[in-house]
C-alpha positions as CSV (number, residue, x, y, z in Angstrom):
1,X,-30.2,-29.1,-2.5
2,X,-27.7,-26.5,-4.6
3,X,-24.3,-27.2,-4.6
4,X,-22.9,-24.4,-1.9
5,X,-25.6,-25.6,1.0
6,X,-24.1,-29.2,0.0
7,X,-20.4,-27.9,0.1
8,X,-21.1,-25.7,3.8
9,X,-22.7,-29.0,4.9
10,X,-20.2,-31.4,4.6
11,X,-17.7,-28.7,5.8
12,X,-19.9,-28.2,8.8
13,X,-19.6,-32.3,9.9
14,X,-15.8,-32.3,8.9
15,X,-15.0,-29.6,11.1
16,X,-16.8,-29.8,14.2
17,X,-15.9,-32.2,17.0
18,X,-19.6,-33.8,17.7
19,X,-20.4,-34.2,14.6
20,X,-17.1,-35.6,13.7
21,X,-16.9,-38.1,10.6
22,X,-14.5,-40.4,9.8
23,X,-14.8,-40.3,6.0
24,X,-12.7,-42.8,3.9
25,X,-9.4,-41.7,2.3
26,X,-11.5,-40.9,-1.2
27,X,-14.3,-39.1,0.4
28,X,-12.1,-36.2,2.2
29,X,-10.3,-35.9,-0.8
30,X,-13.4,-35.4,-2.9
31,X,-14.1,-33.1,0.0
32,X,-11.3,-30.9,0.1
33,X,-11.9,-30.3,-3.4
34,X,-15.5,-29.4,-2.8
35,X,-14.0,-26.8,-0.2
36,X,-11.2,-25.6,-2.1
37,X,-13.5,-24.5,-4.5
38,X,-16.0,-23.3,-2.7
39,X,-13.5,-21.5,-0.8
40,X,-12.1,-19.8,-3.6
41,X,-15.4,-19.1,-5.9
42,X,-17.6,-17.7,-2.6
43,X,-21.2,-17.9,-2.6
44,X,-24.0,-16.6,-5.3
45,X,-22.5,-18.2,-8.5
46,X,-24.7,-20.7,-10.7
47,X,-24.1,-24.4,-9.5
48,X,-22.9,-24.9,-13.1
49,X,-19.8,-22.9,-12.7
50,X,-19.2,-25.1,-9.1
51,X,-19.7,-28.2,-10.8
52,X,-17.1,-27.4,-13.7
53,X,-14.3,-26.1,-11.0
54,X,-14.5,-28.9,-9.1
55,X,-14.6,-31.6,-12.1
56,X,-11.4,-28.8,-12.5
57,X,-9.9,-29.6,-9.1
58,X,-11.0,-33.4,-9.2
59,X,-8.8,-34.1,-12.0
60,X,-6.1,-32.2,-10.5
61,X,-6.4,-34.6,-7.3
């Protein structure tokens, strides 16, 4: 599975009542970064450029 379908996934469960989540402290922060990036970058970019910005955001955490 690329990066982005993994990214809309996980944003999908976080955001929608019946499939609500209750992810540990780490996990939503890991998350957030995964959306913040995703959010920013858009869609159609190679998974390697995702994978740098959010080893980016991670260490920014």
């Amino acid at each position: 599975m690329n990066t982005a379908l993994w990214i809309r996934k996980l944003w999908f469960l976080d955001n929608h009542e019946e499939h609500k989540v209750n992810f540990e402290p780490l996990s939503h922060k890991v998350i957030g970064c995964a959306l913040e990036v995703y959010s920013n970058l858009g869609p159609g970019l190679l998974e390697s450029t995702y994978e740098q910005c959010l080893a980016h955001e991670l260490t920014e955490a």
